[in-house]
Structures are given as structure tokens and as C-alpha cells.
Backbone bond lengths (Angstrom), bond angles and torsions (degrees), N, CA, C in turn:
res aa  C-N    CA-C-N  psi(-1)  N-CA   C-N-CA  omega(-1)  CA-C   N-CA-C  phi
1 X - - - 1.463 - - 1.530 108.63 -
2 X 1.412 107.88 153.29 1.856 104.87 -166.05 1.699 81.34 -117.67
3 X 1.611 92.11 161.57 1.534 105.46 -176.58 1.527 85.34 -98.07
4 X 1.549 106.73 160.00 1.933 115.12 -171.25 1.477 98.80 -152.08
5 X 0.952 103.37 154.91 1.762 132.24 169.58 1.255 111.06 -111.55
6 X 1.338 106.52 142.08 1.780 94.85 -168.65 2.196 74.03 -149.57
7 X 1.767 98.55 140.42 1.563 113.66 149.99 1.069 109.15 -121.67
8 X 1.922 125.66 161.01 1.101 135.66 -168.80 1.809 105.28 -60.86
9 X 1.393 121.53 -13.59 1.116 103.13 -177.33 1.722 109.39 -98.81
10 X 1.631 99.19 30.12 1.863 97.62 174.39 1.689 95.80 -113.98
11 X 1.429 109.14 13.62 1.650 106.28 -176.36 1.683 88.33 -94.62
12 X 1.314 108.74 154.47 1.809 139.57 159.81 1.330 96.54 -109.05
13 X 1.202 103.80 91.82 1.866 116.92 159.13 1.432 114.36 -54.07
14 X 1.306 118.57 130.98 1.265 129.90 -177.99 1.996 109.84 -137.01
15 X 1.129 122.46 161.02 1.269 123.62 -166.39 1.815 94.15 -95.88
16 X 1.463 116.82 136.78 0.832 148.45 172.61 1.728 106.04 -15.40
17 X 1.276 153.77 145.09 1.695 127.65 141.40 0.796 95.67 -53.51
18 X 1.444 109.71 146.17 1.432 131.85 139.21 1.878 111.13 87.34
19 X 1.453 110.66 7.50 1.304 107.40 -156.75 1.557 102.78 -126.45
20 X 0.921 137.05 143.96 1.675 151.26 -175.91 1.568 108.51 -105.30
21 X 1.526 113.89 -30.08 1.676 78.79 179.16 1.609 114.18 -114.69
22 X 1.076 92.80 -169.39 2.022 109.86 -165.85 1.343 104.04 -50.75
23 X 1.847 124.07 53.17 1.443 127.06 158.73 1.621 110.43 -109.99
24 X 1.364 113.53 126.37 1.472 110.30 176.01 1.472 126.21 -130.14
25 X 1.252 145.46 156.18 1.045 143.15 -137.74 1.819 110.85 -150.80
26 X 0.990 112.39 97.81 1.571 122.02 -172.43 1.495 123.49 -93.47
27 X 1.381 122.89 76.56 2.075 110.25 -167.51 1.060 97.29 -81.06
28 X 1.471 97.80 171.99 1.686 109.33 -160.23 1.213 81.64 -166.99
29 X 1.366 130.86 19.64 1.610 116.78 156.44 1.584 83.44 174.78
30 X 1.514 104.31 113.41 1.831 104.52 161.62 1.542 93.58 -154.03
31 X 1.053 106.22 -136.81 1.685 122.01 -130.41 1.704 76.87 -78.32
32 X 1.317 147.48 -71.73 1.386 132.75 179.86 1.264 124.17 -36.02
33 X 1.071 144.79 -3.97 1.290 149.76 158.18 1.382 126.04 -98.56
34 X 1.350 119.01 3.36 1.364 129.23 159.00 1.362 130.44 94.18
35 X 1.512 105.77 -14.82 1.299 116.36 162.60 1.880 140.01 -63.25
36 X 1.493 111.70 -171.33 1.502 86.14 -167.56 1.530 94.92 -104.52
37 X 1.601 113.91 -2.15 1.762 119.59 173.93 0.971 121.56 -128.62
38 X 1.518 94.04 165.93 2.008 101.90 -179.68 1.374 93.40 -105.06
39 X 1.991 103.05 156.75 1.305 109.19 -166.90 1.554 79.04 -134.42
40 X 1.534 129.64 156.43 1.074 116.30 156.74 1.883 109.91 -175.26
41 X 0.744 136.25 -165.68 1.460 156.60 165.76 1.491 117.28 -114.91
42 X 1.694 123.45 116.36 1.310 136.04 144.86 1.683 134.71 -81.75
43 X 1.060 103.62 131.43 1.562 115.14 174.76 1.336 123.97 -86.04
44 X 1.378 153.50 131.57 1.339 143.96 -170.96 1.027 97.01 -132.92
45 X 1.668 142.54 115.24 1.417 146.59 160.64 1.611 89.72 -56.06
46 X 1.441 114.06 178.29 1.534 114.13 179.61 1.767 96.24 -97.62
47 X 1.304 100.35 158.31 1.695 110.14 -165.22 1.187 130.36 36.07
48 X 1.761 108.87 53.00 1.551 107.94 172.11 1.283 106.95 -90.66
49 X 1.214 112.26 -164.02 1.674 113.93 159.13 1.343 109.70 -169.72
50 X 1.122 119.80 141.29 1.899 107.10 171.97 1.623 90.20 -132.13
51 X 1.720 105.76 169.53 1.182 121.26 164.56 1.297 114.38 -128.79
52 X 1.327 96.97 161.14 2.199 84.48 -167.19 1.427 77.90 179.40
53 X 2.031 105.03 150.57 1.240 103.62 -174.58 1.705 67.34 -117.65
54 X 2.100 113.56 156.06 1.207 115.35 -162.47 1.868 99.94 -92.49
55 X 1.344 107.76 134.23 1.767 102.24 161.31 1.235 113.31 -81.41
56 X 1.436 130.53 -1.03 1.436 125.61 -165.56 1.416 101.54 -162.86
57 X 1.731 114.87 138.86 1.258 137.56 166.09 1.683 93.49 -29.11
58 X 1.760 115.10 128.24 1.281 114.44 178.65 1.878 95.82 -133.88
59 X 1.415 99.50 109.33 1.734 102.69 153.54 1.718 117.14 -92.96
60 X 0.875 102.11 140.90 2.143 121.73 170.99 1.604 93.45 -124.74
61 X 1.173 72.69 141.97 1.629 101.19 167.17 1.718 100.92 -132.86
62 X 1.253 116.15 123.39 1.710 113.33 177.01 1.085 109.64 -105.46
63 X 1.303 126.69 118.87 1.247 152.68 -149.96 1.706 112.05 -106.08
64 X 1.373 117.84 -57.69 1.471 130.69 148.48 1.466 120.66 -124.65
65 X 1.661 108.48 129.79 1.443 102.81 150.94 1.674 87.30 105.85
66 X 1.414 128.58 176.07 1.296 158.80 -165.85 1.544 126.14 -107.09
67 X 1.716 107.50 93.60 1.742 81.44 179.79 1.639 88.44 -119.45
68 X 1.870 115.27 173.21 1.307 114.88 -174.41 1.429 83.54 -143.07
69 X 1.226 114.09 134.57 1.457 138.72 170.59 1.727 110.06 -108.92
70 X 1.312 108.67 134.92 1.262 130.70 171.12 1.537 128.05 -103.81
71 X 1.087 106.99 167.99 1.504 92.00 170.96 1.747 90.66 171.57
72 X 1.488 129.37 168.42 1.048 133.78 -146.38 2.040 107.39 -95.34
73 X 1.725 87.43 7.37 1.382 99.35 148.12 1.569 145.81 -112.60
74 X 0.987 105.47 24.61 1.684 137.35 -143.21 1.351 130.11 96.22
75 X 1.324 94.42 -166.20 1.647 113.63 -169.36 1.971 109.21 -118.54
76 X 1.082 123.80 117.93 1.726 121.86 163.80 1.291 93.06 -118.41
77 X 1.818 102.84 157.74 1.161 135.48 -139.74 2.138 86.00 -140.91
78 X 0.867 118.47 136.29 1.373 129.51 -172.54 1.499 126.70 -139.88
79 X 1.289 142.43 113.33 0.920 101.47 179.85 1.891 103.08 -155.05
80 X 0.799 151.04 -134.28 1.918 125.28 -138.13 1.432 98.27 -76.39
81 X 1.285 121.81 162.70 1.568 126.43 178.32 1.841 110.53 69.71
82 X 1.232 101.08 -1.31 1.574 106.71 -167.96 1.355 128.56 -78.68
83 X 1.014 170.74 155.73 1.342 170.87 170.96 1.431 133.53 -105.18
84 X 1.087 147.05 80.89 1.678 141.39 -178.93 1.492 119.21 -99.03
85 X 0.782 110.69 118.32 1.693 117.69 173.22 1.275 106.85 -104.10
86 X 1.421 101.64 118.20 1.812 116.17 162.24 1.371 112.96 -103.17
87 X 1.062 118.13 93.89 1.677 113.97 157.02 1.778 139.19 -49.01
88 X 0.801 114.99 112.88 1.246 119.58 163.35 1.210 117.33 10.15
89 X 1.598 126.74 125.49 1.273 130.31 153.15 1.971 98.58 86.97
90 X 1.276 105.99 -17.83 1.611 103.06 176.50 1.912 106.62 -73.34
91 X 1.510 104.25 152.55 1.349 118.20 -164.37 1.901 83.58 -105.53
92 X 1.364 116.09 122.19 1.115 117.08 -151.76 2.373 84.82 -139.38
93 X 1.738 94.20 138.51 1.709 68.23 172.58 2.120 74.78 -144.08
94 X 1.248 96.88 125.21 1.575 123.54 178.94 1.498 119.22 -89.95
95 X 1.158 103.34 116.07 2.255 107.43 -172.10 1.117 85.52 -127.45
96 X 1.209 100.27 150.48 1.853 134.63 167.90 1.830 90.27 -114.96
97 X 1.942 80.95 139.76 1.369 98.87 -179.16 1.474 97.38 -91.99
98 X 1.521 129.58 -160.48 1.739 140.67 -129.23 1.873 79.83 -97.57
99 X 1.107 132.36 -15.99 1.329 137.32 177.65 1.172 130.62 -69.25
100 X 1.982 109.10 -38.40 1.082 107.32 169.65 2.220 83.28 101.66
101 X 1.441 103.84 -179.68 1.498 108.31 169.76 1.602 107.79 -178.25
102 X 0.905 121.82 126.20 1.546 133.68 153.33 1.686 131.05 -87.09
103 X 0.900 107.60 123.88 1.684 116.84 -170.83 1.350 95.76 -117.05
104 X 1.772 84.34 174.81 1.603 122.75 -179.36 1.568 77.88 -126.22
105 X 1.492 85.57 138.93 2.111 104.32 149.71 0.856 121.73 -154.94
106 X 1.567 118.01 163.50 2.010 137.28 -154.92 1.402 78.14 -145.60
107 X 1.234 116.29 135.08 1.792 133.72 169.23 1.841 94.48 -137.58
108 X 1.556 95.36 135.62 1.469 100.49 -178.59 1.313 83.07 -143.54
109 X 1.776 116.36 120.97 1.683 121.80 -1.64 1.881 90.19 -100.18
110 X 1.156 124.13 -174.70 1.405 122.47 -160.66 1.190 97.11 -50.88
111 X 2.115 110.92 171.14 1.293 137.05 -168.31 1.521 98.55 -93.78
112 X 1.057 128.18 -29.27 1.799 139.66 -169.86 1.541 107.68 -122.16
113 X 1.465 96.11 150.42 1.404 116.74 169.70 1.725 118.48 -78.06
114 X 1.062 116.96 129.17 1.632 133.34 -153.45 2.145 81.20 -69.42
115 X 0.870 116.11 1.67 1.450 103.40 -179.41 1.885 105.51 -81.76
116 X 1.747 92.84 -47.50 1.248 107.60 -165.95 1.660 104.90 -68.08
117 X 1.271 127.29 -3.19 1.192 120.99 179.66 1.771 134.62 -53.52
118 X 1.074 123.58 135.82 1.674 104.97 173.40 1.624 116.60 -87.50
């Protein structure tokens, strides 16, 4: 395995599964590259939101801008230099504030099924 450098402009933004609005999702290392995680970059138009309960350990790192995650134990508010861990199996629903937000993410073990791959 080679060690790599990756910037947001080596991600191919793609729209969320399963999701309709202006959230997108760029890997730059998942299940085709052989490892046991996905690495990637998110996009947040300002005032999106999705809901999604997680299949896989989910780290963000927010890089620009404001996102607030919910969940049926409250609400945190995050925003550059910041850190959120979603665990597994939690019902999680993610908004970008009037800013919009860009992340970093680590998913353990990938976010997609090796079928759905391109």
C-alpha cells in the first residue's frame, strides 16, 4: 500500500445515496482500493438537511462552514476544526446552517455496497 495526499479538488462530488438535496460526497479511498475505510470530502449547499440512520462508524471533520446533527438525544452544532462522531446504527438527521459546510470523512467499514461501485 502507498502512502497519498489527497486535496478537496482530487474528490468527484457525487450526490448523497438516497438523498435529493444539494449534499455531496467525494471518496478518494473506499472499498476499490482495498482498504478497510472510506476517506472522502462532503459538500453542504446552505440549508440542506438529510436523514439517514448510519450502517457504518461515521467520522466528519468540518472543514468550512456549520453543520448541526441531531439525533433523539439532542442536537450539536460544529463547526471548522470540529469533530463529530456518529456511531453506527444511530438515526442521525445532518443540516447545514445559511453558510453551507464542507467536511472531511473516515467511515469504518465503507458507506456503500462494493456492488454499487463505479
Amino acid at each position: 500500500m502507498i502512502v497519498r495526499k489527497f486535496t478537496i479538488a482530487d474528490a468527484s462530488f457525487e450526490r448523497s445515496p438516497g438523498q435529493h438535496g444539494d449534499v455531496f460526497a467525494g471518496n478518494l479511498i473506499d472499498e476499490r482500493h482495498g482498504g478497510p475505510i472510506t476517506i472522502g470530502y462532503g459538500r453542504y449547499a446552505p440549508g440542506q438537511s438529510i436523514d439517514v440512520t448510519l450502517a457504518v462508524d461515521d467520522v466528519m471533520v468540518v472543514l468550512e462552514g456549520r453543520l448541526s446533527v441531531s439525533t433523539d438525544a439532542g442536537t450539536l452544532t460544529a463547526g471548522p476544526g470540529e469533530i463529530v462522531h456518529m456511531p453506527k446504527g444511530e438515526a442521525v438527521t445532518i443540516r447545514s446552517h445559511e453558510e453551507g459546510a464542507v467536511t472531511a470523512y473516515v467511515t469504518y467499514p465503507h458507506w456503500r455496497e462494493p456492488s454499487s461501485a463505479a
